[in-house]
N, C-alpha and C positions, 0 to 999 in steps of 0.2 A: 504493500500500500504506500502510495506518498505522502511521505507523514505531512508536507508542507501543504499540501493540497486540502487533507483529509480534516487536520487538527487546526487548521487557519484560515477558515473559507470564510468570505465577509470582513478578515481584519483590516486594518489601516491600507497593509499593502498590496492587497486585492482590490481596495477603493479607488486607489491611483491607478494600477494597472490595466481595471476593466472600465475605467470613466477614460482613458486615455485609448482604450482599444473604440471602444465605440463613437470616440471623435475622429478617429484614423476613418472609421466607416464610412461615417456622414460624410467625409469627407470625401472616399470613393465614390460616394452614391452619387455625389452632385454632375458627373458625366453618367447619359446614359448607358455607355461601353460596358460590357462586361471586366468584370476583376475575379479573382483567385486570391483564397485567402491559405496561407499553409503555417497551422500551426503543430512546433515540434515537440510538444512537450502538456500533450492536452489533456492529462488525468483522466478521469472516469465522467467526467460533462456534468456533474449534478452533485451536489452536497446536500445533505441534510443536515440541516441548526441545529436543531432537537436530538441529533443524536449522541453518543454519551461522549464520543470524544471532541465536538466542538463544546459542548457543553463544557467539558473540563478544563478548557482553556478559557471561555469567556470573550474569546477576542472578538469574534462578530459584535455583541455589543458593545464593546469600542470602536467598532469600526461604522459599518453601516449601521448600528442599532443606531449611534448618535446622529446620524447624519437624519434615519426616516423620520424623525419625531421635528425635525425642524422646517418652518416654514420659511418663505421669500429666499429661496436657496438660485444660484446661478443657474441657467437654463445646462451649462455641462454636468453637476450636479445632477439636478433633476431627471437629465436622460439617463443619465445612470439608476439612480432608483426607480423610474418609469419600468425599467427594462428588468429588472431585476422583480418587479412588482407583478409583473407579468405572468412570472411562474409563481405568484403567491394570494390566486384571486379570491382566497378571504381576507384579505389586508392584513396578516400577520407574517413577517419576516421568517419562513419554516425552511425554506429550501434558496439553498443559492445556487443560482448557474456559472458553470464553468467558460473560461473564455470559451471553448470550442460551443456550448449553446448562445452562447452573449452573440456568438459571428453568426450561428446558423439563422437565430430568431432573426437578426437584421440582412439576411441574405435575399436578393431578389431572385425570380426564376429563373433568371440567363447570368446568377454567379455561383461558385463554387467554392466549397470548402475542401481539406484535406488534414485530418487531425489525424494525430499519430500519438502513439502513447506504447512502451515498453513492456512496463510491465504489465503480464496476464492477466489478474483479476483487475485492474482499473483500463484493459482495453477490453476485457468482454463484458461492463458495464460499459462502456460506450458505444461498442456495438452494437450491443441491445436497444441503446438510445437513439442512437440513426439510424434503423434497422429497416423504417419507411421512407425517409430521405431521397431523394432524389440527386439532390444538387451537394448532398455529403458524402466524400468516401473517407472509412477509418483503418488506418494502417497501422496493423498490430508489430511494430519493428522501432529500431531506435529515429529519433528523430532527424537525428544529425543526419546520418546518408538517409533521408528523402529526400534531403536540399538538391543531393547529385542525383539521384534518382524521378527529381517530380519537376525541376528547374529546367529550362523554362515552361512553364504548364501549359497544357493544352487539351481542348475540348475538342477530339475529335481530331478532323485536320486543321481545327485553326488554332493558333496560338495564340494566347493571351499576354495584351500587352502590360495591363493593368493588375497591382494589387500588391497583399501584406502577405512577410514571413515576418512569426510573432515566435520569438527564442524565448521560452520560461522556464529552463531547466530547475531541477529543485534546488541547486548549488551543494550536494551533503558535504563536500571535499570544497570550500568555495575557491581555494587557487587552481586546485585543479581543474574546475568546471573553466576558469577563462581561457586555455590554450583553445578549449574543444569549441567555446563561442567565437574566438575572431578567425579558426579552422572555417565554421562553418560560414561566415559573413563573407569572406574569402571567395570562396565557393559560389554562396548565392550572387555575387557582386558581379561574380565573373560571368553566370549564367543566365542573370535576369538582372542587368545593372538597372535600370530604370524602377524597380519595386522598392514599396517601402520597409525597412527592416525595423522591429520593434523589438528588443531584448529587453526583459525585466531583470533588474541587480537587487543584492541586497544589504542594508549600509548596517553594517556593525562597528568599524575602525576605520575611518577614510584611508589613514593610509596604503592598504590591501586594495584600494582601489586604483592608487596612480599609474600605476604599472599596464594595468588593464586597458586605462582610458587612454593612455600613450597609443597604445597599442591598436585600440580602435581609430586614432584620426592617421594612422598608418593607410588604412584601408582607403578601396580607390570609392568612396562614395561622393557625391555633390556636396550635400552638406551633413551635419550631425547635431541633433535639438538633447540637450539632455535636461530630464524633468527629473525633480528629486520632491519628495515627501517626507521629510524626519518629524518623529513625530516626540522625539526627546534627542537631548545631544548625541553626538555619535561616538560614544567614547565608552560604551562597554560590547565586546567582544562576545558576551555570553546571552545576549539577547539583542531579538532585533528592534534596533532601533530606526528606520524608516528604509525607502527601496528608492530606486528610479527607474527611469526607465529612457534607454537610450534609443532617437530613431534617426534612422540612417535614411536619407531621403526625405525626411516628410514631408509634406504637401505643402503649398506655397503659403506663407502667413499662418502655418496651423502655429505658433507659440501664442497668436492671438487670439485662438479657440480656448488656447488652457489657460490662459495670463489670470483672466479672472476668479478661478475656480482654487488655485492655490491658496490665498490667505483664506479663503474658505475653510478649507481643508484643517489648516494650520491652527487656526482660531478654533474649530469644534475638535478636531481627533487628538491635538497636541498636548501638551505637558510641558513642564519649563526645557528649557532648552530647544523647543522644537523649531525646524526651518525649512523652508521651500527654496527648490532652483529653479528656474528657468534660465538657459544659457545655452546660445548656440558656442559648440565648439568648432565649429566649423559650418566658412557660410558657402554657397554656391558662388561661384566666378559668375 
C-alpha cells in the first residue's frame, strides 16, 4: 500500500497538488484540441476519510477539513472543493479522489488519460475504478518507463500534440527518488518537448532540495514555475512540513491563476512559520 497516498489523502499537500493539477486542466481545456494527461504515480484513485488509517493521522482535517467550512474563498480554491464535492453528494467530506479521478472527472470525450500505478493491490483498485472508462487506460507497471513507452501519445494514428505528465512519486528514499525524477523529465523532454511537466516535492530540510533544483533548470525545458506551500518552517526532517510543486512548461500567465490562492492557503492550513513560493526559475526566451 502507499503509505503516502493511503495515510495523507486531503492533507495540506494534496491541497496544493490537486488545486494546482486542476488549474493545469482549465487550463488545457481552454483550446478545443485534444490533450493527454499521463500520470506516473497514481495510487489506487479513491480514498476513504473515514477509514481507520486516515482517521489516525487526522491530516485531512487540517487540510481540506479547514479549507470546506470556509466561505468567500478564491474561485482556484473553490474549484478544488467543487470537485472534490463531487464524489461526496451528501455534503460530508467521506471520500477523496485521487489525482488520477480529479483528471478523469475533468476529462472531455476527445481527451485521454493514462495512470499507472506499481504496486498490485493499489492498481487492481484502480482498475476496478476505470473498468467502464472509455477515455482511461490503467497501467499496472512502474511509472517511470511509461514516459518511454507512452511518449509521445497517440490516439490511434494521430498524435497528440497537447497535454500533462504529473511525476508524484511517494519519495520513501527522498535523494534517491530525484536521480529517477530528472531521468524521467529527460526522457519526456526529449519525447514530447512541448507538454507540461508537473512533479510534486516534499519540503522537510530545504537544503536536500538544492541539488535537485540545480538539476532540474539543467533540463532542456522553456520555462520552470515553482509553487511551494509550507505550512510551518522547514526545519524539521522528521515531519512534513509543506510540498511544491515544480512545472516544466506551464501555460502562459498560469502563476496568475495560483498568485491568489496562496496567502489563502497560508492564512487557513498554516502554523507559525508557514510560507508560500511562487517563482519562476526559469522564464521562456
Amino acid at each position: 500500500m502507499n503509505y503516502r497516498h493511503a495515510f495523507h489523502a486531503g492533507n495540506h499537500a494534496d491541497v496544493l497538488k490537486h488545486l494546482v493539477l486542476l488549474a493545469l486542466l482549465d487550463a488545457l481545456k481552454r483550446k478545443q484540441s485534444p490533450f493527454f494527461v499521463l500520470d506516473t504515480h497514481a495510487g489506487r484513485g479513491r480514498y476513504q476519510l473515514t477509514a481507520e488509517e486516515s482517521a489516525k493521522t487526522g491530516e485531512a482535517r487540517d487540510g481540506i477539513g479547514k479549507l470546506a467550512v470556509q466561505t468567500g474563498l478564491p474561485q482556484g480554491i473553490r474549484r478544488y472543493l467543487d470537485a472534490v464535492a463531487a464524489f461526496n453528494p451528501d455534503g460530508r467530506f467521506e471520500v477523496y479522489p485521487g489525482s488520477p479521478l480529479l483528471v478523469a472527472q475533468a476529462l472531455r470525450e476527445h481527451d485521454y488519460l493514462a495512470a499507472c500505478e506499481l504496486q498490485p493491490e493499489e492498481a487492481a483498485a484502480l482498475k476496478a475504478l476505470f473498468a467502464h472508462a472509455g477515455n482511461v487506460a490503467v497501467h499496472a507497471r512502474d511509472g517511470y518507463g511509461t514516459i518511454k513507452a507512452l511518449l509521445p501519445p497517440k490516439h490511434g494514428a494521430t498524435r497528440l500534440a497537447r497535454g500533462l505528465v504529473l511525476i508524484d512519486p511517494p519519495y520513501e528514499a527522498q535523494d534517491a527518488e530525484y536521480p529517477r525524477v530528472i531521468a524521467a523529465l529527460r526522457e519526456g523532454l526529449e519525447r514530447w518537448p512541448n507538454a507540461t511537466y508537473a512533479v510534486w516535492y516534499p519540503v522537510k530540510q530545504r537544503r536536500s532540495l538544492h541539488s535537485f533544483l540545480r538539476e532540474i533548470l539543467k533540463l532542456p525545458a522553456k520555462s520552470v514555475l515553482d509553487i511551494e506551500l509550507l505550512v510551518r518552517a522547514d526545519d524539521s526532517p522528521l515531519r512534513l512540513n509543506g510540498s511544491g510543486m515544480l512545472l516544466l512548461n506551464p501555460p502562459w500567465q498560469f502563476d496568475a491563476d495560483i498568485a491568489p490562492v496562496l496567502p489563502v492557503l497560508r492564512k487557513l492550513l498554516g502554523e507559525q512559520g508557514a510560507s508560500t513560493r511562487l517563482e519562476w526559475l526559469k522564464v521562456a526566451a
